[in-house]
C-alpha positions as CSV (number, residue, x, y, z in Angstrom):
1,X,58.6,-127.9,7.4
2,X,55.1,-127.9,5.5
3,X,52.6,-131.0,6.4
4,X,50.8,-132.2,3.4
5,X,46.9,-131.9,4.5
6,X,44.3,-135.2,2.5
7,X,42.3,-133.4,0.1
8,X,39.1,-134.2,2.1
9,X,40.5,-131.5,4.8
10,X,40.8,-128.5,2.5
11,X,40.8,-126.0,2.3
12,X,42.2,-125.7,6.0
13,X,41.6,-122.8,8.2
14,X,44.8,-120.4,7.5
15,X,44.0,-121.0,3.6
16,X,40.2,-119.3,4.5
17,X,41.6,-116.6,6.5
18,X,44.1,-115.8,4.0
19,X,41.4,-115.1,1.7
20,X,39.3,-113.5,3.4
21,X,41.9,-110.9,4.4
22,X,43.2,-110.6,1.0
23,X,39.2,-109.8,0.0
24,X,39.2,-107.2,2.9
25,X,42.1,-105.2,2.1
26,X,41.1,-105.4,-1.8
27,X,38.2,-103.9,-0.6
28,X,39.5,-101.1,1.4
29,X,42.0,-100.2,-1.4
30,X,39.5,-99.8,-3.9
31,X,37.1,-97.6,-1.4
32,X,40.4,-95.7,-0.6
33,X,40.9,-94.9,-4.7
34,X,37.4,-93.9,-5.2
35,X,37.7,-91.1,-2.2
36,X,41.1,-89.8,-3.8
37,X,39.4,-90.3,-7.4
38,X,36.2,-88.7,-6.0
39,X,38.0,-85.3,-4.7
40,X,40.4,-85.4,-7.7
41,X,37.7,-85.1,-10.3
42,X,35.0,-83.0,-8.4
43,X,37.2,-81.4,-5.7
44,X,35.9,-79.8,-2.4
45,X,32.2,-79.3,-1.8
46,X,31.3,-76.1,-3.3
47,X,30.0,-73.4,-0.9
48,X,26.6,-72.2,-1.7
49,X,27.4,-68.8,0.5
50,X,27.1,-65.8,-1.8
51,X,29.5,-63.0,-1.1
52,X,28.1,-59.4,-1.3
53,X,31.4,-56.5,-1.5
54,X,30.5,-52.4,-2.3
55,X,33.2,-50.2,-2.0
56,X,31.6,-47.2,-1.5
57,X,30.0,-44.7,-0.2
58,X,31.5,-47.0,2.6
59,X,33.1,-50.0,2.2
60,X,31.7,-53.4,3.3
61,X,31.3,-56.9,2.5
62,X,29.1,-59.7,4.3
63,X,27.8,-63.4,3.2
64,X,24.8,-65.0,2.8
65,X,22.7,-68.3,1.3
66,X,21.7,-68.6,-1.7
67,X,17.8,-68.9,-1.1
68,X,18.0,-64.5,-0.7
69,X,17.9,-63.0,-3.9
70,X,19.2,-59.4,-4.9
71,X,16.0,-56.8,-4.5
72,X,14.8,-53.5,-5.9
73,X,16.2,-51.3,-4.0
74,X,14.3,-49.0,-1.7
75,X,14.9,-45.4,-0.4
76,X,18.7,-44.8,-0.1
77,X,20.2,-48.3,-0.3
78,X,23.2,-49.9,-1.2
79,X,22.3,-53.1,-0.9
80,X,18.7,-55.7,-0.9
81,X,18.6,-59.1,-0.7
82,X,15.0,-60.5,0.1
83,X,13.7,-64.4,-0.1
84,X,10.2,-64.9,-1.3
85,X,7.7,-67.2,-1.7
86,X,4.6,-67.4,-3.8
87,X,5.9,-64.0,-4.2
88,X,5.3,-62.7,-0.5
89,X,8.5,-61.5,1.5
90,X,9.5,-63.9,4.3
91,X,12.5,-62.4,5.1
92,X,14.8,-59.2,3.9
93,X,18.3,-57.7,4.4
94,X,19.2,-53.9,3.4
95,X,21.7,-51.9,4.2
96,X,21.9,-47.9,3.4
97,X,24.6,-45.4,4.4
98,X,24.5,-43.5,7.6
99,X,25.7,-39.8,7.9
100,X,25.5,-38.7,11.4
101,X,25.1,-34.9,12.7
102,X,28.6,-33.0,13.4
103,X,29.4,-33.8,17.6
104,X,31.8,-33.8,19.9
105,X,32.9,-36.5,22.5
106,X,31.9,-39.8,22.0
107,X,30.0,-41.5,19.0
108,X,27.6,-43.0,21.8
109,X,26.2,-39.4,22.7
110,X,25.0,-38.7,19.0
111,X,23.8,-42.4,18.1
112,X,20.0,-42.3,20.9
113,X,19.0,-39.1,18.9
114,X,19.6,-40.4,15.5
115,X,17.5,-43.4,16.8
116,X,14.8,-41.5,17.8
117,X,14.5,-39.8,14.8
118,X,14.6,-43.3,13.2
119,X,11.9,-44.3,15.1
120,X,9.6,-41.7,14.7
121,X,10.3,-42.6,10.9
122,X,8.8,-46.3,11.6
123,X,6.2,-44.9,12.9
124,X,4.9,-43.7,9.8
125,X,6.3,-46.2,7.3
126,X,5.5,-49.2,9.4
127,X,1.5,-50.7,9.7
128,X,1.1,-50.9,13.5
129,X,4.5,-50.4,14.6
130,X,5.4,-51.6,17.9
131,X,9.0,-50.8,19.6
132,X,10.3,-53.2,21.4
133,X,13.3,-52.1,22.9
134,X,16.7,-50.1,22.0
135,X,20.1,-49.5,23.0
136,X,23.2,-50.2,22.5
137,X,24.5,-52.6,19.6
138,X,27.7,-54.3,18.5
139,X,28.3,-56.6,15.2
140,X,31.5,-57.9,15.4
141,X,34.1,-55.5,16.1
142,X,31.6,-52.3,15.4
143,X,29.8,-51.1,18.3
144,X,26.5,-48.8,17.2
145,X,22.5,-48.5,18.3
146,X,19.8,-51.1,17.8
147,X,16.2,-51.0,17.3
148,X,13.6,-54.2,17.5
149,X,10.1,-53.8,16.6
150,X,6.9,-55.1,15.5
151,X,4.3,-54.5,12.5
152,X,2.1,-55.8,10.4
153,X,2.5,-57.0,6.3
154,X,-0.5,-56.3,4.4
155,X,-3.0,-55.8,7.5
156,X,-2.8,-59.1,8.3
157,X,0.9,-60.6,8.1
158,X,3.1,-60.0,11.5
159,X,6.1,-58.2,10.7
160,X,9.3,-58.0,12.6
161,X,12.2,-55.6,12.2
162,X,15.8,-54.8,14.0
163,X,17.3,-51.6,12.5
164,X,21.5,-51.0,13.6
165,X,22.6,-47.8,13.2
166,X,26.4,-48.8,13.0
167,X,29.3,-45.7,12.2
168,X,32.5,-47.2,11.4
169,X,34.9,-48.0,14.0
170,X,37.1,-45.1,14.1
171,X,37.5,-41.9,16.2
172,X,34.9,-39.3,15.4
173,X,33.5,-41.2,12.6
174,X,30.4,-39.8,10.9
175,X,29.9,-42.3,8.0
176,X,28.7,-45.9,8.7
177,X,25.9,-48.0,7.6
178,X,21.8,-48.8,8.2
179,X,21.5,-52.3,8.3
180,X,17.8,-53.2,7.9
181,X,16.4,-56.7,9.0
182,X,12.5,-57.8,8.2
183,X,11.4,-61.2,9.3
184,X,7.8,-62.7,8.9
185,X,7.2,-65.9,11.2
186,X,7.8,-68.1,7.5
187,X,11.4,-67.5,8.3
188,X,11.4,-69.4,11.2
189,X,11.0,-66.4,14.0
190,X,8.9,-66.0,16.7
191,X,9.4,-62.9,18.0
192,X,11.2,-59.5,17.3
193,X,14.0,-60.3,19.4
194,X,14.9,-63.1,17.3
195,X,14.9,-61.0,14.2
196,X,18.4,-61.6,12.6
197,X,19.6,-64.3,15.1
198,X,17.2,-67.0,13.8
199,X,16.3,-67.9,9.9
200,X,18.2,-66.8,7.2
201,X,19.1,-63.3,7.6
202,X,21.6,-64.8,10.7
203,X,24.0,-65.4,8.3
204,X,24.7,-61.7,6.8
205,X,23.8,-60.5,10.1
206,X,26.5,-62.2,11.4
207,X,29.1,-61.9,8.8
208,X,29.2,-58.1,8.0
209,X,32.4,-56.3,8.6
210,X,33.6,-52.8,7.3
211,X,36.2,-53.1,4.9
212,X,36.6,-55.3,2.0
213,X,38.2,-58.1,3.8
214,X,35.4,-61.0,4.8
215,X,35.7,-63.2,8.7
């Protein structure tokens, strides 16, 4: 049975509460609408990744941000991307096709004499090139041969560089790619090693795969 409560004891304690729980659950309705609003109108977050796809002379497809832009390209490529600023290169990403020499066995044999051939090729194209080591190299599922060095941009600018000679992942392949990574210490590196693990060019580094079907 309700009690009647004297006007000079109002509003009692359960009438405050009451309010004040109404106000809450108002309030977590209308935060809950503006969410569902929110994604109905502008939908997910948009990636910024740009997606890069060529189908031939070998197919391939890898991301990357969208502070690279696409580049003149140079040589034999497929594919530049570089980022800039004040129009000096801090960072680049190429890739060009790979034909390796007729051979037998395995595609490990053939891949330390095409790299020394590339390197005696950065020796003359490169301002005070520096190897730093090579061997072996796997991105992803492809296993090929890498190459880390050092140079200079300009005379004065420290250059870093990580070449992958990478033939597709078949038996007895001869066809595959060049990737090509530069780095300057702007992108955030501090040493050739780090050339395509750190900055920017991580990210297309990371995500190439042969085929036209991305990670």
């Amino acid at each position: 049975m309700a009690l009647d409560v004297l006007p000079e004891h109002r509003p009692t304690l359960p009438a405050l509460l009451g309010a004040r729980v109404r106000w809450v659950v108002w309030g977590v309705a209308a935060l809950v609408a503006l969410v569902v609003l929110s994604s109905l109108v502008g939908g997910p977050a948009a990636s910024t990744d740009v997606e890069v796809l060529r189908r031939s002379p070998v197919a391939f497809n890898f991301r990357h941000g969208d502070a690279f832009k696409p580049a003149a390209l140079e040589g034999d490529e497929i594919v530049r991307i570089e980022q800039r600023r004040n129009g000096k290169l801090v960072q680049a990403f190429a890739v060009s096709p790979l034909v390796l020499p007729a051979y037998k066995g395995d595609v490990g044999g053939v891949l330390p004499i095409a790299g020394d051939a590339l390197i005696a090729d950065l020796r003359e194209s490169v301002e005070d090139f520096e190897l730093i080591q090579e061997g072996k190299a796997r991105v992803n599922t492809a296993a090929g041969y890498g190459i880390v060095y050092r140079g200079r941009l300009d005379g004065t600018r420290r250059l870093y560089g990580r070449v992958v000679l990478l033939p597709e992942p078949i038996a007895s392949a001869r066809s595959g790619v060049r990737i090509s990574i530069l780095a300057t210490p702007a992108a955030g590196v501090g040493k050739a090693e780090d050339t395509g693990a750190r900055g920017l060019t991580k990210k297309p580094f990371r995500s190439f795969r042969f085929g036209l079907e991305g990670p």
